[in-house]
C-alpha positions in Angstrom: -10.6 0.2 -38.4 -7.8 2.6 -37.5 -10.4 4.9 -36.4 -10.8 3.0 -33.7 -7.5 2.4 -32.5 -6.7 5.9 -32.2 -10.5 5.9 -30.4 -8.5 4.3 -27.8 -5.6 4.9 -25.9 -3.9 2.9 -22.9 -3.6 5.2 -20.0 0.3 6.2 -19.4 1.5 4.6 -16.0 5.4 6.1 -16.4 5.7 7.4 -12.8 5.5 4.8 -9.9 3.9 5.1 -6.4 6.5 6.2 -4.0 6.4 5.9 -0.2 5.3 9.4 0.0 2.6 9.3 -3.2 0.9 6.7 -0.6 0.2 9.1 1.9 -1.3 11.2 -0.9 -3.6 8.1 -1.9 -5.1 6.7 0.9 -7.2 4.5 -1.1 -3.8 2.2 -2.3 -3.0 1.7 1.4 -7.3 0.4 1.6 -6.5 -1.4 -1.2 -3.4 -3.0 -0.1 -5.4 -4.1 3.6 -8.8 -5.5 1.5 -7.6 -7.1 -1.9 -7.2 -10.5 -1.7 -4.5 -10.8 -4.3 -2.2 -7.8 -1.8 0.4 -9.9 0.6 -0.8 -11.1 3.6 2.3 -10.1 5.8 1.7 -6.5 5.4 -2.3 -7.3 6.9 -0.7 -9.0 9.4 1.8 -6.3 10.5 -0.9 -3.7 10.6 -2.8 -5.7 12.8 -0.2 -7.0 14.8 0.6 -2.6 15.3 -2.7 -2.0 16.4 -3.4 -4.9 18.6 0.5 -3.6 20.4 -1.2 -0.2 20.9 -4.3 -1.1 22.5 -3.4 -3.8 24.2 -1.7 -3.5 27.5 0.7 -5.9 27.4 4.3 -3.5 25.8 8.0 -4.4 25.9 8.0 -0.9 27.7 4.6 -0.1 30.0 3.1 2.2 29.7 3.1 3.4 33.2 6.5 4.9 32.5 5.6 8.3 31.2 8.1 8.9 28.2 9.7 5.8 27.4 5.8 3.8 27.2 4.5 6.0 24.6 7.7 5.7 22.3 8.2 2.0 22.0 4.6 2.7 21.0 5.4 5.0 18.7 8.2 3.1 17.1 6.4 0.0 16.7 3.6 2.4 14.3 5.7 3.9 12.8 8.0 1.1 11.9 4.9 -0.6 11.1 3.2 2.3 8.9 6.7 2.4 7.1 6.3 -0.7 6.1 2.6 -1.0 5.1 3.3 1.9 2.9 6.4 0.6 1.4 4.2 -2.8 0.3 1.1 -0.7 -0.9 3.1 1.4 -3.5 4.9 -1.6 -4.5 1.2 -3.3 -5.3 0.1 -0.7 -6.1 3.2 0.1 -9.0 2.2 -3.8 -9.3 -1.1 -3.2 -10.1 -0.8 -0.3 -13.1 1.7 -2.4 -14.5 -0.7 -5.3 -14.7 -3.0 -2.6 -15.8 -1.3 -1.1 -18.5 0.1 -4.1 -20.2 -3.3 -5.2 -20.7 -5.0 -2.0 -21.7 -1.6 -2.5 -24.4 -2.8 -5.6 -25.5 -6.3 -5.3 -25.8 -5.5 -2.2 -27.8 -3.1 -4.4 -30.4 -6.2 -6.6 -30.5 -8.6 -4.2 -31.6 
């Protein structure tokens, strides 16, 4: 019996996801868009980013050489700011969730 608990271990999830760690893990940020337990205000700010860039309607046109493609740029990057922020916090979320019952099922066992 105590062979077994020591058989297994919980993984360690001590360090948290970071804005930065989510550019280094691309597949949190996926995870974030497609799980259906993620928010859905940071799927709707992603779209929302994309749909400002291609469409043509802007705050600034686009037919204004510098100052077109920055309000563009701004709105991404405010936007990709922000989806990052909410993936690592699902995602720190997530290996919590993870790890506290990886815990328990090995006190079970």
């Amino acid at each position: 019996m105590n062979q077994a608990r020591t058989a297994f271990r919980a993984p360690s999830f001590t360090k948290k996801a970071g804005l930065f760690t989510m550019l280094r893990k691309p597949g949190a940020v996926l995870r974030l868009l497609t799980d259906e337990r993620a928010p859905t205000f940071p799927r709707i700010v992603a779209v929302l980013a994309v749909l400002y860039v291609l469409l043509p309607i802007d705050a600034i046109p686009d037919i204004i050489p510098i100052l077109g493609w920055l309000d563009d740029l701004g709105v991404v990057g405010l936007a990709f700011g922000y989806v990052l922020t909410q993936a690592a916090k699902f995602e720190n979320s997530r290996l919590e969730q993870l790890s506290s019952c990886s815990q328990l099922h090995a006190s079970t066992t």
